[in-house]
Structure formats: structure tokens, C-alpha cells
N, C-alpha and C positions, 0 to 999 in steps of 0.2 A: 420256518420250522426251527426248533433247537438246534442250537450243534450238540454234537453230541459228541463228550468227552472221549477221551483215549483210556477207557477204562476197562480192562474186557478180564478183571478177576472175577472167580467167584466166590459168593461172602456165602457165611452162615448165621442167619438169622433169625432162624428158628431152634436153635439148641439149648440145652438145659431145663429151665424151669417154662418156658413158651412153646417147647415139641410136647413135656411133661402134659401140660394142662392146655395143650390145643383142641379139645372139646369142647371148650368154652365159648369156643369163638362164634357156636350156633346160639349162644343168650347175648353174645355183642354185637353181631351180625347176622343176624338170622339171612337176609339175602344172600348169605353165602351158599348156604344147604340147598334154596331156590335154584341159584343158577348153575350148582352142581348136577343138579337135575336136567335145566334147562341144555346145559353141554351132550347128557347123554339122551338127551329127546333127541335135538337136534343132528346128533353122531347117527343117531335108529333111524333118521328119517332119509340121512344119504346113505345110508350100507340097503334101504330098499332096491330089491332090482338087482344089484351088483353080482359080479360074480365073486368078488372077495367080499370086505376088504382082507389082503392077507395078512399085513403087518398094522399093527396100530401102535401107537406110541403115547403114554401119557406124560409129560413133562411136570416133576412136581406133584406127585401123589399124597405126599400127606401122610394124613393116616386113614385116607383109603376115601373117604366118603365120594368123590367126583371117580374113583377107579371103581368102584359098585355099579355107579351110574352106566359105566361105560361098558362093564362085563352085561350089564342086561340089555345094553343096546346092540351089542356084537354077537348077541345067539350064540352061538359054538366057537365060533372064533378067537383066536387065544391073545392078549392082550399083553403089552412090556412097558409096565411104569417104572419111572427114575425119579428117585431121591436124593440131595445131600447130605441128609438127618438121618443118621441114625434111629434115632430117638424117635422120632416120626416113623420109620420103617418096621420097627419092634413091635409099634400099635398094628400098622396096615397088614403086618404079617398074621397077627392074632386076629383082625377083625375080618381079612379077608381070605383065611385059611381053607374056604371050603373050596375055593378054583381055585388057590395053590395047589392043592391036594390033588385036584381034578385035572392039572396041569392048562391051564384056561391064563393062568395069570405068573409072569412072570415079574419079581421085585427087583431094579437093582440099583446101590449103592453108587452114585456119581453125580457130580455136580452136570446140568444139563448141555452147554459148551463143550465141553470135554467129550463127553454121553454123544452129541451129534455129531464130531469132529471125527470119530471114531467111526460112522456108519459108509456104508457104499451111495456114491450118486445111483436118483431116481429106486430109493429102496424100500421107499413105506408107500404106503397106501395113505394115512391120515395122522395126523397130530396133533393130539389136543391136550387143553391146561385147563385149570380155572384158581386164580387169584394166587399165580405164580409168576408170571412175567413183570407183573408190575414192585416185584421185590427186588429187581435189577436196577443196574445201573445203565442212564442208557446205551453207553459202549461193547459192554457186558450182553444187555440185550439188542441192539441192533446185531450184531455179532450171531448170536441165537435168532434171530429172525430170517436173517443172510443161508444160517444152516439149514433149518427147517426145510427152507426153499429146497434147498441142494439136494435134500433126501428125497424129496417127498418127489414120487413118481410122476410125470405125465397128468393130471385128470386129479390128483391128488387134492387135501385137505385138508387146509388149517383153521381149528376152528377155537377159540378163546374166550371164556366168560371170565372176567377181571375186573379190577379199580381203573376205570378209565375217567381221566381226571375231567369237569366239564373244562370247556375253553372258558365259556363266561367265569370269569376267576371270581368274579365278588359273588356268583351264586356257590361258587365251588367251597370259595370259604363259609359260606354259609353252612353248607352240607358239613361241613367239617365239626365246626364249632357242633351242632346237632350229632353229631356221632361222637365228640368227645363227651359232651351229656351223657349218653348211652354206657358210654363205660361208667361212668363215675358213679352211675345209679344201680348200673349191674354189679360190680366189682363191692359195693359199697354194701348192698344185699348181701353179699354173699361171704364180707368180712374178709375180702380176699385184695387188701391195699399193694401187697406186694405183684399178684398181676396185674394189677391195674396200672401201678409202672411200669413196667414190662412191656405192655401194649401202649402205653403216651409215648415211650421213647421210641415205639416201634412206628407209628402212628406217623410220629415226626421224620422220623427216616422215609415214611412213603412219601410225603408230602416235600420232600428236600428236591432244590432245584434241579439236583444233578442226577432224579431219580423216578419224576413224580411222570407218568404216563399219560398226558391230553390226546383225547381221543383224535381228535383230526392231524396233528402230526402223525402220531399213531398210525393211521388210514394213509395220511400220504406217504410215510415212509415206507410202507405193504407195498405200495404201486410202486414208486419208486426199484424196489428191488424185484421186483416183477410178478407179484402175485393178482392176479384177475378176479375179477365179482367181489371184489374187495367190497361186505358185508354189515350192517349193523341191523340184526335181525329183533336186538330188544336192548331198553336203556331204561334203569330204574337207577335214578339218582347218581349215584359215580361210578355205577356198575353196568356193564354191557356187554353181550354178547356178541362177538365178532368173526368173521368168518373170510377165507380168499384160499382161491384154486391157485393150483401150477398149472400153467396150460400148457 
């Protein structure tokens, strides 16, 4: 497995002109919007039967799209997404104003570390992200992972749709070089050269050694800190769904 640096700040990566025009990110990635989806199928398929969940926790909301997903898989039950961005929070505020209103969705302002370091042991019910962990560094995110654990109740849920990198590297760089294509023909449409650097340098930061997330480290180090049924319920290209209990 990686060692994983002594790194446990947290950055901002998404501010300025990439929270501005993070819309976009469904014509560069369209599996993104998929597996936003795919996190809150999966969230509606474990809240069947229960008698909660009471607390739900979204890490990394965005501007809302995977926090939608998740207010329609939780029925009535009121949901608390966390953001570092501002600029990101402004959008999910507006987009997701009608369960703010209703009181169903609570937004708040905090980098995620900080955000769990703050909560009570055994205090949520579930946990979920999608294409937020993998913007860590691994210190930063072991550290958030270590947390998660700590919260989340007895029976609880963690469950993750992200960039998980393959092992096989020479396929992995394959996929890459293939998704820098992607930008350069979409950004290129759209006369938009200036995000399209925005997203190469962003790109390169996912892809950086002290950062980039392989899936089966990934999985061993879940076990490692004690999460059970440690999961890979779908894998499209460097993207997977992941999932592991507290027992």
C-alpha cells in the first residue's frame, strides 16, 4: 500500500472561476451526473426497512447535484451537506432552495476534517460523497476516513461514488490520456480555453502521486481501520461505487 504522507490540511480547489463554471463538468464528464445518481439509488436501497436513517451526512455537496440525489432517496428525512466553497454553496443554495425552505436540507460552510472532528462518537446513521474524497491528499483523507468511522453509528454507512484510480497503471494512463481528449474537444466547442486549463491543472493534481486514490489500497485501507462488507458494487473506467459498514 502507499504510505501516506503527513499531510492532513485542507486545500481549496474548487474556487474562483472552476466552483463559477462547475456545471460544465456534466459535458467533461458526464459519469459524473450517472454516479450521483447511482450514490442516491444506492442510499434508497439501505434506508428500505429502517427505522431511521436519522442523521445523514453528505461530504462535499457541490452545487447540489449528488445532495438532490440523496433528498429523494431519504423520503422525509432531513439531510446536512458540507462544503469548503463558498462559490459552490451560493449555487446549491439556489438550486436546492425548495428542502432548504422545507427544512429537509441543511448547508454548511466547512472544510470536511474539521466538519467530522467536530461531531459526537457513533452519531450518524450514513455518509455519503461522490467525486470528493479523491481531491484529498492521502493524509488529509486517511485522516477523513479514520473520522467517518468514529461518527458513524453501530450498523452505519459509508458509501462513495469517486475517481478510483485502476491498479493496472498502464490501463489507467490510458483512461487518462482519453479523458484529456474529452476536455480539449469539449472546452474547444465551447471557446472556453481558459477552463480547459483550469481542468488540465486540476486533472494533474488528481493524478499526483501524493494524491491520486487506487482503488484496492483504497479497499485495504477501509479494512484496515475497521469498516466491514467493504464494497465495490459498480466500476466504469476510473470511476466506482464503494461502500463499508461500522459494525
Amino acid at each position: 500500500m502507499n504510505a501516506i504522507p503527513n499531510s492532513h490540511t485542507a486545500e481549496r480547489l474548487f474556487s474562483g472561476l472552476m466552483a463559477e463554471e462547475y456545471e460544465k463538468l456534466k459535458l467533461i464528464c458526464p459519469a459524473a451526473a450517472d454516479m450521483s445518481r447511482r450514490v442516491g439509488e444506492f442510499l434508497a436501497d439501505w434506508v428500505q426497512g429502517r427505522a431511521g436513517p436519522n442523521r445523514v451526512l453528505e461530504l462535499g455537496c457541490g452545487t447540489g447535484v449528488t445532495t438532490a440525489a440523496l433528498l429523494a432517496a431519504l423520503g422525509e428525512a432531513p439531510l446536512t451537506a458540507i462544503d469548503s466553497e463558498p462559490a459552490m454553496l451560493v449555487q446549491a443554495r439556489a438550486n436546492l432552495a425548495p428542502w432548504i425552505e422545507a427544512g429537509r436540507l441543511r448547508l454548511i460552510q466547512n472544510d470536511a476534517l474539521s466538519f467530522l472532528r467536530a461531531q459526537d462518537d457513533d452519531s450518524v446513521d450514513a455518509v455519503a460523497s461522490a467525486f470528493t474524497l479523491h481531491n484529498f491528499m492521502y493524509g488529509y483523507r486517511s485522516e477523513v476516513m479514520r473520522e467517518i468511522f468514529r461518527v458513524l453509528k453501530p450498523g452505519g454507512l459509508f458509501v462513495n461514488g469517486d475517481r478510483y484510480g485502476l491498479d493496472d497503471t498502464l490501463e489507467h494512463t490510458r483512461l487518462i490520456q482519453e479523458e484529456v481528449k474529452q476536455y480539449f474537444k469539449t472546452f474547444r466547442e465551447l471557446d472556453r480555453l481558459d477552463l480547459l486549463e483550469h481542468w488540465i491543472v486540476h486533472l494533474f493534481s488528481d493524478e499526483s502521486p501524493d494524491r491520486v486514490m487506487r482503488l484496492a489500497p483504497a479497499l485495504e485501507h477501509m479494512a484496515q481501520i475497521g469498516y466491514q462488507a467493504v464494497t465495490v458494487h459498480y466500476r466504469n473506467e476510473v470511476n466506482a461505487l464503494v461502500s463499508g459498514v461500522k459494525p
